[in-house]
OpenMM code with the backbone's topology and positions (N, CA, C; nanometers):
from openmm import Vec3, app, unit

residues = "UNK UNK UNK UNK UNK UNK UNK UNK UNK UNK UNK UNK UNK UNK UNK UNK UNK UNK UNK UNK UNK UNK UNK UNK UNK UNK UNK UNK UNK UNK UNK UNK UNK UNK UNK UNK UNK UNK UNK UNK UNK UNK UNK UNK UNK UNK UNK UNK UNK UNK UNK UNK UNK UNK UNK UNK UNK UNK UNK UNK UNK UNK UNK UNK UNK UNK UNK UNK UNK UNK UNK UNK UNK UNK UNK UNK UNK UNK UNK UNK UNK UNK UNK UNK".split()
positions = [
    Vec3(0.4646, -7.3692, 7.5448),
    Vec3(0.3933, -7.2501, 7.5055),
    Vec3(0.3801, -7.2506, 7.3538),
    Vec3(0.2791, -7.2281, 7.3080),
    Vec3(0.2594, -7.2187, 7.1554),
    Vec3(0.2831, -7.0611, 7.0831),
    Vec3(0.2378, -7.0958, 6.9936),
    Vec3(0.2894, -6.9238, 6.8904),
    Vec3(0.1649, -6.9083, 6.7881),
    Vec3(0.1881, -6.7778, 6.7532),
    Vec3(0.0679, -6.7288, 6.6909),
    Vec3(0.1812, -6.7093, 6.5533),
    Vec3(0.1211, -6.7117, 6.4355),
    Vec3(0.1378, -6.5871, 6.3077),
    Vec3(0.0194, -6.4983, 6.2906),
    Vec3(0.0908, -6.4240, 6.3144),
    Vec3(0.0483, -6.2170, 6.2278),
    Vec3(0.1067, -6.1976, 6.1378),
    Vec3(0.0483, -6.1095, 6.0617),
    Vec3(0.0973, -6.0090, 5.9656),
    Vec3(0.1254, -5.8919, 6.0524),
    Vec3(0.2318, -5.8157, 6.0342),
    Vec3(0.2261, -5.6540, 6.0772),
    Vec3(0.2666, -5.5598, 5.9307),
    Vec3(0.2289, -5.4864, 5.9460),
    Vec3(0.2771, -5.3297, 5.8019),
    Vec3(0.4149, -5.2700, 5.9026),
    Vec3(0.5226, -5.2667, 5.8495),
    Vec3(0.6097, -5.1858, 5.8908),
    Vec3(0.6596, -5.0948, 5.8209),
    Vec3(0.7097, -4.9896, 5.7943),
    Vec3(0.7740, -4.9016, 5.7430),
    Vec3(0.9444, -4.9430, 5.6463),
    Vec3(0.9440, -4.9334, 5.5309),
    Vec3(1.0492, -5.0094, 5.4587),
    Vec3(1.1785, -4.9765, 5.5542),
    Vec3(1.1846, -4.8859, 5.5818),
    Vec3(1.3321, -4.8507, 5.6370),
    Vec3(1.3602, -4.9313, 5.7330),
    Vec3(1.2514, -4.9411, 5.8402),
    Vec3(1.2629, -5.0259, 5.9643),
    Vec3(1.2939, -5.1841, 5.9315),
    Vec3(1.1408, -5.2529, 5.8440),
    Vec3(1.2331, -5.3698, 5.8014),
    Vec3(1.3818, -5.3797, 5.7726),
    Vec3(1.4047, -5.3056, 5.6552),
    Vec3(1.5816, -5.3248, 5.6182),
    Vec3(1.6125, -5.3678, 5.7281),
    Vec3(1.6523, -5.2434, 5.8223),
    Vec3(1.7334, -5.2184, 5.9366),
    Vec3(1.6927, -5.3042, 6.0261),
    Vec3(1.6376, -5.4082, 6.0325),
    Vec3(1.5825, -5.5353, 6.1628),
    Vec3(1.6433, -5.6680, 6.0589),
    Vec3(1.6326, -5.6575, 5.9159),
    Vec3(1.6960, -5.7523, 5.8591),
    Vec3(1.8677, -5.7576, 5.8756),
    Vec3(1.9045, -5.6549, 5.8315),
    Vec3(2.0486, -5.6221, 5.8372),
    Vec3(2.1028, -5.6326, 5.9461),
    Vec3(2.0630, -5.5828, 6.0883),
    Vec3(2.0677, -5.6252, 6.2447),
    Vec3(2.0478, -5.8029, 6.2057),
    Vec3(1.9438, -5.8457, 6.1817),
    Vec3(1.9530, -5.9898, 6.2374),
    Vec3(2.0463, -6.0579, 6.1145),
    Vec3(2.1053, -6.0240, 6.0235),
    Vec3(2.2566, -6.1038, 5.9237),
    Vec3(2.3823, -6.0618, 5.9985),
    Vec3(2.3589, -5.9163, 6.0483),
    Vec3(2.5034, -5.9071, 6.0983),
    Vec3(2.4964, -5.9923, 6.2447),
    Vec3(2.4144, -6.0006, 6.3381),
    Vec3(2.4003, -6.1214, 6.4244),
    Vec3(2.3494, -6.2409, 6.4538),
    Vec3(2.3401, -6.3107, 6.2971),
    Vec3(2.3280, -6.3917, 6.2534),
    Vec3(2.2295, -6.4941, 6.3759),
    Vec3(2.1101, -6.4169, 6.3436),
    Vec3(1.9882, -6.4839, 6.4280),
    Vec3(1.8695, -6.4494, 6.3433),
    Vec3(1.8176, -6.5346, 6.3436),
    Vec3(1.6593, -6.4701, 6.2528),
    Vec3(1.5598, -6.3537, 6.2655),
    Vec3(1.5006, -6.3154, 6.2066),
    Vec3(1.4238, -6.2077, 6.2187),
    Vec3(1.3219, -6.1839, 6.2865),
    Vec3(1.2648, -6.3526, 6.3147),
    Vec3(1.1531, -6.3416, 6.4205),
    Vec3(1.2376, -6.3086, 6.5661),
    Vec3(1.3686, -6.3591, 6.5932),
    Vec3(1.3732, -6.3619, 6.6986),
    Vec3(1.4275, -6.1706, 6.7322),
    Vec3(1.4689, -6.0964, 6.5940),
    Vec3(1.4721, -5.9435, 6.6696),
    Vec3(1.3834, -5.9000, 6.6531),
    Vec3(1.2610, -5.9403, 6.6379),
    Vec3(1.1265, -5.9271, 6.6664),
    Vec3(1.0810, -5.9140, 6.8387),
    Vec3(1.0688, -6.0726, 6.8500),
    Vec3(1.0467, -6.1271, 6.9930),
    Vec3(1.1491, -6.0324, 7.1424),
    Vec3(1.2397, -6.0109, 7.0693),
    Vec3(1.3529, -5.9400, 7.1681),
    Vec3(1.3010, -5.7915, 7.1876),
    Vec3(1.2714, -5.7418, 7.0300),
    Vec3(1.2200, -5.5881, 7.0407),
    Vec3(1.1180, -5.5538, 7.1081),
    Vec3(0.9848, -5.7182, 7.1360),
    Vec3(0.8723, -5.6284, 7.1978),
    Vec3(0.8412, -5.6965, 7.3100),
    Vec3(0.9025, -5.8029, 7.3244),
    Vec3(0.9604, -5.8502, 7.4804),
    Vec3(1.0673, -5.7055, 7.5795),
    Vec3(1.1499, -5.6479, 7.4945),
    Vec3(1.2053, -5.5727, 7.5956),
    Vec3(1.0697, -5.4146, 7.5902),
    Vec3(1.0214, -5.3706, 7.4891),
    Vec3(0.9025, -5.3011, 7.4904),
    Vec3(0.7777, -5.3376, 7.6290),
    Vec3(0.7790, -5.4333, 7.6331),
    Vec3(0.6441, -5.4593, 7.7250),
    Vec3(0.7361, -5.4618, 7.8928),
    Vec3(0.8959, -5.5289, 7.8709),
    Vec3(0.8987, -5.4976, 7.9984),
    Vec3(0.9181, -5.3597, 8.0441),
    Vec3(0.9653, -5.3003, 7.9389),
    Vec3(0.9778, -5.1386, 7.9996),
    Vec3(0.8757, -5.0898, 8.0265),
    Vec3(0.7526, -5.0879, 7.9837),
    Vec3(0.6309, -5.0745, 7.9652),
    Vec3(0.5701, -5.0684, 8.1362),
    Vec3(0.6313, -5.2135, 8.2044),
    Vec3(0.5341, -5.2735, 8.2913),
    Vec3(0.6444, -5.2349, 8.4154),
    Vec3(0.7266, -5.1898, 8.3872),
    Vec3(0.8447, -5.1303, 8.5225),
    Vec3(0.8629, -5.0004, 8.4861),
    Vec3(0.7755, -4.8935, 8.4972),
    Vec3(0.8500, -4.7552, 8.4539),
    Vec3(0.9423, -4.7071, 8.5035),
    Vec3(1.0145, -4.6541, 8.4204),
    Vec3(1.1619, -4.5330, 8.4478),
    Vec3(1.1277, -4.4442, 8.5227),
    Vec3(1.2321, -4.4150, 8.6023),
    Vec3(1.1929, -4.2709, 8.6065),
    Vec3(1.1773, -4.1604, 8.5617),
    Vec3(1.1481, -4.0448, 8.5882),
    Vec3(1.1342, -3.9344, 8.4752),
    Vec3(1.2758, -3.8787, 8.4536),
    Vec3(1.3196, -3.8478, 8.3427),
    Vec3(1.4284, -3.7789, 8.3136),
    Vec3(1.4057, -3.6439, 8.3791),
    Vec3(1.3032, -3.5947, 8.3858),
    Vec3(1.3096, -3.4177, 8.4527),
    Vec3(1.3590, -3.4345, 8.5721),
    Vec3(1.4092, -3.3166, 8.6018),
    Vec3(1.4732, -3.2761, 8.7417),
    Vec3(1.3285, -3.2727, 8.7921),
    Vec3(1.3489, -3.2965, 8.9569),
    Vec3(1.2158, -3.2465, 9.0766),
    Vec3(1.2640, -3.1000, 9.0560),
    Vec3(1.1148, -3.0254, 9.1382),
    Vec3(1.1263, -2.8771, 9.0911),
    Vec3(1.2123, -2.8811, 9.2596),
    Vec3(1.2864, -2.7885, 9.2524),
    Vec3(1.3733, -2.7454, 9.3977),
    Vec3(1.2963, -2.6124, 9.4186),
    Vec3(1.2391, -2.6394, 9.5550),
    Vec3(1.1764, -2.5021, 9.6198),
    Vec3(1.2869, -2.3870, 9.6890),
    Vec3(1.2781, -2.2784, 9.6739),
    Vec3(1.3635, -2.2216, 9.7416),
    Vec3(1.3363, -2.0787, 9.8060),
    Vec3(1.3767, -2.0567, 9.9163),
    Vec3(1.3079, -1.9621, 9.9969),
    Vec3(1.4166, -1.9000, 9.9785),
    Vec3(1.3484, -1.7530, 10.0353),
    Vec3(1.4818, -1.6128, 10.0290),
    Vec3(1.4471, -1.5896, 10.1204),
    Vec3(1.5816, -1.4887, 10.2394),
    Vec3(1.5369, -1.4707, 10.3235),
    Vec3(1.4657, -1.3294, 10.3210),
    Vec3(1.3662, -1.3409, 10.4053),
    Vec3(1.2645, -1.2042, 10.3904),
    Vec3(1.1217, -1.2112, 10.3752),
    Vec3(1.1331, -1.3634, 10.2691),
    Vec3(1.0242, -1.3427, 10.2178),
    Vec3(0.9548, -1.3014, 10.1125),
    Vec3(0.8504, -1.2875, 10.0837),
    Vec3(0.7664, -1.2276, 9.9458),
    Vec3(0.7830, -1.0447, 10.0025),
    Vec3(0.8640, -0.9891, 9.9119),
    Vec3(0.8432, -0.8645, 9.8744),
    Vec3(0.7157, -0.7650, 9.9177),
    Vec3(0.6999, -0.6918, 9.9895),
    Vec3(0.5602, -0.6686, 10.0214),
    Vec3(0.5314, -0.6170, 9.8625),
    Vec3(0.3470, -0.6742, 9.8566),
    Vec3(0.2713, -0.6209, 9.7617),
    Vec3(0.2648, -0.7032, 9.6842),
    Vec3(0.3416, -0.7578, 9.6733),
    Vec3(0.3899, -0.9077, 9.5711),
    Vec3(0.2579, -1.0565, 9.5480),
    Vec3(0.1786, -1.0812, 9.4728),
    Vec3(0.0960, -1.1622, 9.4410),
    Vec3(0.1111, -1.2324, 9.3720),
    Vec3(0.1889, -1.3736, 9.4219),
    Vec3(0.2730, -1.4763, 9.3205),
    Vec3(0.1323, -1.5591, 9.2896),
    Vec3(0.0328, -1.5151, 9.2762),
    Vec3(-0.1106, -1.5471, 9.2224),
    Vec3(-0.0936, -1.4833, 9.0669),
    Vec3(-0.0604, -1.3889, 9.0785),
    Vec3(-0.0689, -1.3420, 8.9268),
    Vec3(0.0474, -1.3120, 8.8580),
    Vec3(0.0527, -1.4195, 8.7456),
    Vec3(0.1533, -1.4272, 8.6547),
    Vec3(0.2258, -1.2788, 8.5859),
    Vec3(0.1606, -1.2578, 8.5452),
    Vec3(0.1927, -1.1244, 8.4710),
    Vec3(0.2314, -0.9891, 8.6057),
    Vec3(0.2448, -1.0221, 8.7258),
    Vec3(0.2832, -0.9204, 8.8353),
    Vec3(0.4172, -0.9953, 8.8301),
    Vec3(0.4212, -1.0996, 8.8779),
    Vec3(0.5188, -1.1734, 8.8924),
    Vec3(0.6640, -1.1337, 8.7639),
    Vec3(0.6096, -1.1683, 8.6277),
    Vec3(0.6840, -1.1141, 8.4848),
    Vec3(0.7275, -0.9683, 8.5350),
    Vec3(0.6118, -0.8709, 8.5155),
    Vec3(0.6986, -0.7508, 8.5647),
    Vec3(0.7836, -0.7134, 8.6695),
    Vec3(0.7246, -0.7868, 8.8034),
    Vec3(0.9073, -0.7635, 8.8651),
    Vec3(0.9922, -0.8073, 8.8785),
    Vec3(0.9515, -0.9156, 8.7958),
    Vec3(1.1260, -0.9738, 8.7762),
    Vec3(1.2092, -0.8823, 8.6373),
    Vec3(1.1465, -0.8055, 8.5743),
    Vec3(1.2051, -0.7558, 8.4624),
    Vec3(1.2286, -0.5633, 8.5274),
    Vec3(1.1754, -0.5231, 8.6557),
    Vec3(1.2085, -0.4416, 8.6722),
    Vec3(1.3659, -0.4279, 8.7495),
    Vec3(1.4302, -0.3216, 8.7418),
    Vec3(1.5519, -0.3326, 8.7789),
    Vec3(1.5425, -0.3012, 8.8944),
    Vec3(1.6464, -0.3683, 8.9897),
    Vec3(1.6364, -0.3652, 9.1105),
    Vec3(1.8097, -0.2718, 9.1858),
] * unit.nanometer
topology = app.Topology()
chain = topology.addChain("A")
for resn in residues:
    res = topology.addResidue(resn, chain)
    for name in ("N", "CA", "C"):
        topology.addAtom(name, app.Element.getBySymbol(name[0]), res)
């Protein structure tokens, strides 16, 4: 397999910190390069799952309240803020 050279613009801080990573593990810089967007593309191409919880449905027994129109938001706000 062959190789390309690019130029990329990175942000000074980030260089440092990819230089200093590759002296303290004494491997070159292309290769925490190759590692950073080799593991980027595989995450990329296998997604995670979502960190959010699924929404949990939950029934009461009874039912919807007569009168109750969980169509409209703002009915909904007020009775949950009225005291029961």
């Amino acid at each position: 397999m062959g190789s390309v050279k690019t130029t990329i613009e990175l942000p000074d801080e980030l260089f440092i910190a990819a230089k200093k990573r590759a002296a303290e593990t004494r491997v070159t810089l292309k290769e925490i390069f190759e590692r950073s967007l080799r593991r980027e593309l595989y995450s990329a191409a296998t997604p995670k799952r979502s960190k959010r919880r699924p929404i949990r449905w939950v029934t009461a027994k009874g039912g919807v309240p007569p009168g109750m129109d969980v169509a409209n938001r703002e009915h909904l706000y007020q009775w949950l803020q009225e005291p029961k």
